[in-house]
C-alpha positions as a Markdown table, in Angstrom:
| # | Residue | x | y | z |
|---|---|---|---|---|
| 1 | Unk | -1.6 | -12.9 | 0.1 |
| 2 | Unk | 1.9 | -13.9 | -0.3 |
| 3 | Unk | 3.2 | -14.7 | -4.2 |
| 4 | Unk | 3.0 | -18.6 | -3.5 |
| 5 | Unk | -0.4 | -18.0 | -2.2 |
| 6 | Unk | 0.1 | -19.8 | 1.1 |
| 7 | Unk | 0.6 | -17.3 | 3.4 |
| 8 | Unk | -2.2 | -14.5 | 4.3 |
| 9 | Unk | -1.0 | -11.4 | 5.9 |
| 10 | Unk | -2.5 | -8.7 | 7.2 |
| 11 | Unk | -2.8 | -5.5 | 9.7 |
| 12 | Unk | -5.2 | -6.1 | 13.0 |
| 13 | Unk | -5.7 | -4.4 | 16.2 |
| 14 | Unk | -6.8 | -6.5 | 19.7 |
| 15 | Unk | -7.5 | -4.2 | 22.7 |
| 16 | Unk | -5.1 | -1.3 | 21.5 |
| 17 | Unk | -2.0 | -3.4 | 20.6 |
| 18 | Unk | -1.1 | -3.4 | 16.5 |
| 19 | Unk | -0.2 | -6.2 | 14.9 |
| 20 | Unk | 1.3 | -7.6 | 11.2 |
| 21 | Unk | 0.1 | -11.0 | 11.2 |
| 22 | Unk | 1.9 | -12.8 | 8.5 |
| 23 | Unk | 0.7 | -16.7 | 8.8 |
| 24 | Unk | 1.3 | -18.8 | 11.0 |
| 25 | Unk | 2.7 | -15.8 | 13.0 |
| 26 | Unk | 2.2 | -12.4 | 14.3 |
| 27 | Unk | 4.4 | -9.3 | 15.1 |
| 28 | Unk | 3.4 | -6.7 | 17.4 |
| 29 | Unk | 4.1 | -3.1 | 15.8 |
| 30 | Unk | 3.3 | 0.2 | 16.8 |
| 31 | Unk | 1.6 | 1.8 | 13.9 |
| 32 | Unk | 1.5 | -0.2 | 10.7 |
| 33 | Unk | 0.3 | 1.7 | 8.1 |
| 34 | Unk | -2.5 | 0.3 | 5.7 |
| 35 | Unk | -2.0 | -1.0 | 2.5 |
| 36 | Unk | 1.7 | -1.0 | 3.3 |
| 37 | Unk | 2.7 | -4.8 | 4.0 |
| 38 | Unk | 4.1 | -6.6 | 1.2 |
| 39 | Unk | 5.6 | -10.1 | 0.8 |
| 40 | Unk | 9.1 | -11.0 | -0.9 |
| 41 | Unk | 9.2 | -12.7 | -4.0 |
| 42 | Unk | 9.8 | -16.0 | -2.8 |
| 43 | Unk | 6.8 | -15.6 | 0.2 |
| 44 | Unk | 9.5 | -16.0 | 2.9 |
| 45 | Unk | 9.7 | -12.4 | 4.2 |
| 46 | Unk | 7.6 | -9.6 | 4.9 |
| 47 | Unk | 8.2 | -5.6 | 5.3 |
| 48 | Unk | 5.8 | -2.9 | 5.7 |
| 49 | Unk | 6.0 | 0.7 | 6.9 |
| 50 | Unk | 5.3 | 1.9 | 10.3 |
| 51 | Unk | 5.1 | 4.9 | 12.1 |
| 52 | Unk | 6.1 | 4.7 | 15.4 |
| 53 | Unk | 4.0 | 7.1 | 18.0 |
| 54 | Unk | 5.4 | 10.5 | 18.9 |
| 55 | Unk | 8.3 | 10.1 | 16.6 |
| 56 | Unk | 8.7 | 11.8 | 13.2 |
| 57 | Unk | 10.4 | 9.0 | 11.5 |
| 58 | Unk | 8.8 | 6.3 | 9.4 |
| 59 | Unk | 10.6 | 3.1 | 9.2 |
| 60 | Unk | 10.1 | 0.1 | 6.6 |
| 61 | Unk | 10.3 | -3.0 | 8.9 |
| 62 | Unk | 11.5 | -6.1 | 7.6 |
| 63 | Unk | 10.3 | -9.2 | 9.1 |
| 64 | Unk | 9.5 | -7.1 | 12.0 |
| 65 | Unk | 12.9 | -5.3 | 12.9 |
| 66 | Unk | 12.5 | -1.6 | 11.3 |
| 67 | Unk | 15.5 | -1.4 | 9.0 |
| 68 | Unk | 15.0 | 1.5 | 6.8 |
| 69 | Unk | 14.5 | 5.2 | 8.4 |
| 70 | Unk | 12.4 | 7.9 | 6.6 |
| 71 | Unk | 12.6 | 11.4 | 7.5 |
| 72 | Unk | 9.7 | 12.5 | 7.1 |
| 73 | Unk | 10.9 | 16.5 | 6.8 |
| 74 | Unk | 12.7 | 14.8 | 3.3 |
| 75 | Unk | 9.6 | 12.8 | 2.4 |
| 76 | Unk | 6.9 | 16.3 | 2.9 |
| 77 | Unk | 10.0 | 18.3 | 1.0 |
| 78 | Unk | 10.0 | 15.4 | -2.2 |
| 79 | Unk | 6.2 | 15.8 | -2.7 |
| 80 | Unk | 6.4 | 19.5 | -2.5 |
| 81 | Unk | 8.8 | 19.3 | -5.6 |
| 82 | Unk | 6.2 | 17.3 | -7.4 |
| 83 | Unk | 4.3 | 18.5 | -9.9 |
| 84 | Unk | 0.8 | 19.5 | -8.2 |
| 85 | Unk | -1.3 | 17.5 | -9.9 |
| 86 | Unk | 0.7 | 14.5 | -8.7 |
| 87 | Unk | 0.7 | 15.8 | -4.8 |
| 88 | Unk | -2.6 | 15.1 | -3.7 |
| 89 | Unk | -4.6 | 13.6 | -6.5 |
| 90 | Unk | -3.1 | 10.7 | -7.3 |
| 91 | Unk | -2.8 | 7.4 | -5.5 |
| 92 | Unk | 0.5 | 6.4 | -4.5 |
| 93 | Unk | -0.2 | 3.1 | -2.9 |
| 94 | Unk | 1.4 | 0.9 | -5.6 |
| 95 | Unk | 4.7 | 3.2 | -6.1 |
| 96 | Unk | 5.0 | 2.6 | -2.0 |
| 97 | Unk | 4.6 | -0.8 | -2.0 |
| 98 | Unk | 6.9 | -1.3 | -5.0 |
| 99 | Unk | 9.6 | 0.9 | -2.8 |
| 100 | Unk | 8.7 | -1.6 | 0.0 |
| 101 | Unk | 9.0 | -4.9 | -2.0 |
| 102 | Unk | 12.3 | -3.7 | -3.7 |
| 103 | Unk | 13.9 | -2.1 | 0.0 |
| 104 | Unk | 13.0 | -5.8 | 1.3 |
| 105 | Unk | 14.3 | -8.0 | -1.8 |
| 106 | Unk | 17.6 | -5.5 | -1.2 |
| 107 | Unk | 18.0 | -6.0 | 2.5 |
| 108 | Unk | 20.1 | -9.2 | 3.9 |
| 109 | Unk | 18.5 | -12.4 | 4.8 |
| 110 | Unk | 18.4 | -13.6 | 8.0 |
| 111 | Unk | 20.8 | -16.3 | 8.8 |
């Protein structure tokens, strides 16, 4: 739910295609990854990591144009550095979607 709570969004899947549907509309994307979408502060804009098939890249799309490349050779070598009770144990859903929100209130706005 966006902040203003009048916009749902939401991962789906319709005879193999992936979709972000952020009301009233939808974006096609190939491989969203749960629990990753996030809404801006003022509900306008939306950004959620993807995955793209065969590729070993994650990107953070913003308002369905992937902005923000990942390696993910740098992201597996940043957890190895953790501590190891923070590598597998705990959940890191909120830190990612905090890095998502914050990558999409940084990035420019549309004009």
């Amino acid at each position: 739910m966006s902040p203003d709570g009048q916009r749902l969004g939401y991962l789906a899947r319709r005879g193999g295609q992936e979709f972000v549907v952020h009301e009233p509309s939808r974006t096609a994307l190939d491989g969203a990854l749960e629990g990753s979408l996030v809404f801006s502060r003022d509900s306008r804009r939306w950004a959620c990591l993807e995955k793209p098939k065969g590729k070993g890249v994650l990107y953070i799309v913003i308002d369905g144009v992937p902005r923000v490349p990942i390696d993910l050779e740098e992201l597996s070598a940043a957890i190895a550095r953790l501590p190891p009770g923070q590598r597998l144990l705990v959940d890191h859903t909120d830190l990612m979607r905090r890095w998502i929100a914050a990558e999409l209130e940084l990035s420019p706005r549309p004009r």
